[in-house]
Short mmCIF file of the C-alpha atoms (twelve columns), coordinates in Angstrom:
data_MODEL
# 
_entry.id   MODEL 
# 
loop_
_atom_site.group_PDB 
_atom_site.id 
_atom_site.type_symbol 
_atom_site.label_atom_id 
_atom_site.label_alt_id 
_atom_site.label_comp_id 
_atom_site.label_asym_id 
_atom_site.label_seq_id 
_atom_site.Cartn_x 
_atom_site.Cartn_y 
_atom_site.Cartn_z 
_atom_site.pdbx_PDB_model_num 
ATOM 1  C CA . UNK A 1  -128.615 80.081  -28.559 1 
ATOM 2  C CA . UNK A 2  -127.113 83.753  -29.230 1 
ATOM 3  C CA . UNK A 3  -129.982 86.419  -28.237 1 
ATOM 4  C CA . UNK A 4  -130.142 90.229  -29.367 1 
ATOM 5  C CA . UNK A 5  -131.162 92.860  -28.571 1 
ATOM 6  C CA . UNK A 6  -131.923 96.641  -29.628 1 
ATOM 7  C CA . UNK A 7  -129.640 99.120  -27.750 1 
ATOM 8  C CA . UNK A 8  -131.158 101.965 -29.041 1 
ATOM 9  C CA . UNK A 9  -129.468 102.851 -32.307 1 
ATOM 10 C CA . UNK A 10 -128.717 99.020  -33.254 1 
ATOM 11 C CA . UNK A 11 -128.988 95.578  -33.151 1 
ATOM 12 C CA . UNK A 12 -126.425 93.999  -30.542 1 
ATOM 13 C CA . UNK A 13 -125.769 90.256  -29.007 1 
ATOM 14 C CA . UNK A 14 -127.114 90.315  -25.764 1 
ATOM 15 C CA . UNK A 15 -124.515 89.292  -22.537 1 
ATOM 16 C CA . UNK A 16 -125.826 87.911  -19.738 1 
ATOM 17 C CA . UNK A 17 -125.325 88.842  -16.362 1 
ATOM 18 C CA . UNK A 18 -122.924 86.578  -14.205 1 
ATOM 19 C CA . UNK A 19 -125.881 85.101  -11.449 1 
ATOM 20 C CA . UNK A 20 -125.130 87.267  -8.267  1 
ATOM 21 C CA . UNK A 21 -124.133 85.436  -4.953  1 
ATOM 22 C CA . UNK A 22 -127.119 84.848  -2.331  1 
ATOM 23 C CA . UNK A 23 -127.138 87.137  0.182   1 
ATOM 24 C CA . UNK A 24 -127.865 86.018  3.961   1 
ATOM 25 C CA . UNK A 25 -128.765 89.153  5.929   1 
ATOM 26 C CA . UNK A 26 -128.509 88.646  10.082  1 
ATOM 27 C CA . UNK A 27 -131.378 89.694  12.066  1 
ATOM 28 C CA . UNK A 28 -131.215 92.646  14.763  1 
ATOM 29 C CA . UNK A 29 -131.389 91.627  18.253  1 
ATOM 30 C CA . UNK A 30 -135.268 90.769  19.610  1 
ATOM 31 C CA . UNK A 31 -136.543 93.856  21.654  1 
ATOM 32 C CA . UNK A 32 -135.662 93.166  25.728  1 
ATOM 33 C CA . UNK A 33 -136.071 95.124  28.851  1 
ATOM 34 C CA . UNK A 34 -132.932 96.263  30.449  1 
ATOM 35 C CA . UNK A 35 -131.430 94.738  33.437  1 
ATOM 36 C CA . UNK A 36 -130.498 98.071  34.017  1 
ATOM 37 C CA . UNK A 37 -133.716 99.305  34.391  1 
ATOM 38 C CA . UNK A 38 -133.291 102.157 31.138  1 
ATOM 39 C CA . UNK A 39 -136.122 100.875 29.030  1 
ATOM 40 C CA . UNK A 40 -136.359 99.092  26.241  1 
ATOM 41 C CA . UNK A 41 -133.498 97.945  24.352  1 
ATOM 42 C CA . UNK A 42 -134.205 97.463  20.310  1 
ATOM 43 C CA . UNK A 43 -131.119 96.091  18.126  1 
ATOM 44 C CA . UNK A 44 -127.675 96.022  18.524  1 
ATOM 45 C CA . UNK A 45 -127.772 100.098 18.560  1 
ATOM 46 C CA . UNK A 46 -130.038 100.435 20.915  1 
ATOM 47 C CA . UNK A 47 -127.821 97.896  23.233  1 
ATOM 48 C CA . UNK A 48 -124.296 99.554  22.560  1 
ATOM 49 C CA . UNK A 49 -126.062 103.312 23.339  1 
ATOM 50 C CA . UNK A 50 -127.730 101.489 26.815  1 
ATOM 51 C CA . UNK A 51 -124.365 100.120 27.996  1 
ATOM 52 C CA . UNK A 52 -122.159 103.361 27.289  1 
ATOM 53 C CA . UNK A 53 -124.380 105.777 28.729  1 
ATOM 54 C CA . UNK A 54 -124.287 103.285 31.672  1 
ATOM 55 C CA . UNK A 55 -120.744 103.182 31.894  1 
ATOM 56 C CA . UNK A 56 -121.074 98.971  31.565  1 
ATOM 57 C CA . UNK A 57 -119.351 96.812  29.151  1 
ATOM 58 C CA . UNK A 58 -120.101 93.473  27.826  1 
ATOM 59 C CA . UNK A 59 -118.564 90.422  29.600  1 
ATOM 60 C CA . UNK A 60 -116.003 88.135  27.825  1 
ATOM 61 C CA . UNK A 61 -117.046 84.704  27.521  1 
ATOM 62 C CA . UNK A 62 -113.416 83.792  29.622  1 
ATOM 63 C CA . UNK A 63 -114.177 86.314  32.190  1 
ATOM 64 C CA . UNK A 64 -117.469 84.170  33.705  1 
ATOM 65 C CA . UNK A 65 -117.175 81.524  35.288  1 
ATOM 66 C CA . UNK A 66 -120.708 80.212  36.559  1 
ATOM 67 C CA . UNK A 67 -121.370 79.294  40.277  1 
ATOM 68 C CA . UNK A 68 -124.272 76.402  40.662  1 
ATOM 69 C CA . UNK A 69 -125.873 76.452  43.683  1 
ATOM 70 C CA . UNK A 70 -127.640 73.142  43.176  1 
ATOM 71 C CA . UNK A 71 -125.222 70.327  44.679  1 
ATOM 72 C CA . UNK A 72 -126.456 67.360  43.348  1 
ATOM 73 C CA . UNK A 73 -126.171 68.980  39.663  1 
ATOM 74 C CA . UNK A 74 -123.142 69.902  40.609  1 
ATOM 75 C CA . UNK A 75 -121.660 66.097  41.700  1 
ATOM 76 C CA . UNK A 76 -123.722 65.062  38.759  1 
ATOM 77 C CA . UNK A 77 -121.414 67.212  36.705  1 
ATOM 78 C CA . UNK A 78 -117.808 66.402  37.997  1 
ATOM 79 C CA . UNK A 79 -119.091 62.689  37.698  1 
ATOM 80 C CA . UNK A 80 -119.007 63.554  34.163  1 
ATOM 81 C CA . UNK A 81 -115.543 64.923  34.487  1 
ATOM 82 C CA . UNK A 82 -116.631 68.631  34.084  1 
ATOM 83 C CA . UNK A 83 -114.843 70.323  36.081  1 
ATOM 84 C CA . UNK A 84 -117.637 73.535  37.691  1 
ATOM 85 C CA . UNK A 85 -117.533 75.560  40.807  1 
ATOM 86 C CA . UNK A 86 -120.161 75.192  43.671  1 
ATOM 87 C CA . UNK A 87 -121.652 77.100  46.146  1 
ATOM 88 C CA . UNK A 88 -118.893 77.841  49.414  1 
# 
């Protein structure tokens, strides 16, 4: 059904808005204490201020490899065919 409407100085068929796209907004970062020992850290700011006036830098995902220090987990794990590095 055709609606209208009064613009102001005269009658006019009324257009409807296309429906706007949802918008999903990300979080900030929970509030943490810094390893660092600086205070606080608040958001994703607050983080990238912390680590440059530290002189630190965040740690690519291929530049850690973790060391277990349990052994059994560790046998448990290459059992499994995951290939880890133990304690020397």
């Amino acid at each position: 059904m055709t609606r209208y409407v009064w613009n102001g100085s005269k009658v006019v068929e009324k257009i409807e808005a296309a429906p706007r796209p949802e918008l999903y907004i990300q979080s900030d970062l929970p509030a943490y204490k810094s390893p660092l020992g600086t205070g606080l850290i608040d958001g994703r700011a607050a983080r990238r201020e912390d680590l440059k006036r530290s002189g630190c830098r965040e740690v690519a995902p291929d530049e850690f490899k973790p060391t277990y220090t349990n052994e059994r987990y560790v046998e448990k794990l290459r059992r499994l065919g995951i290939n880890v590095r133990g304690k020397d």
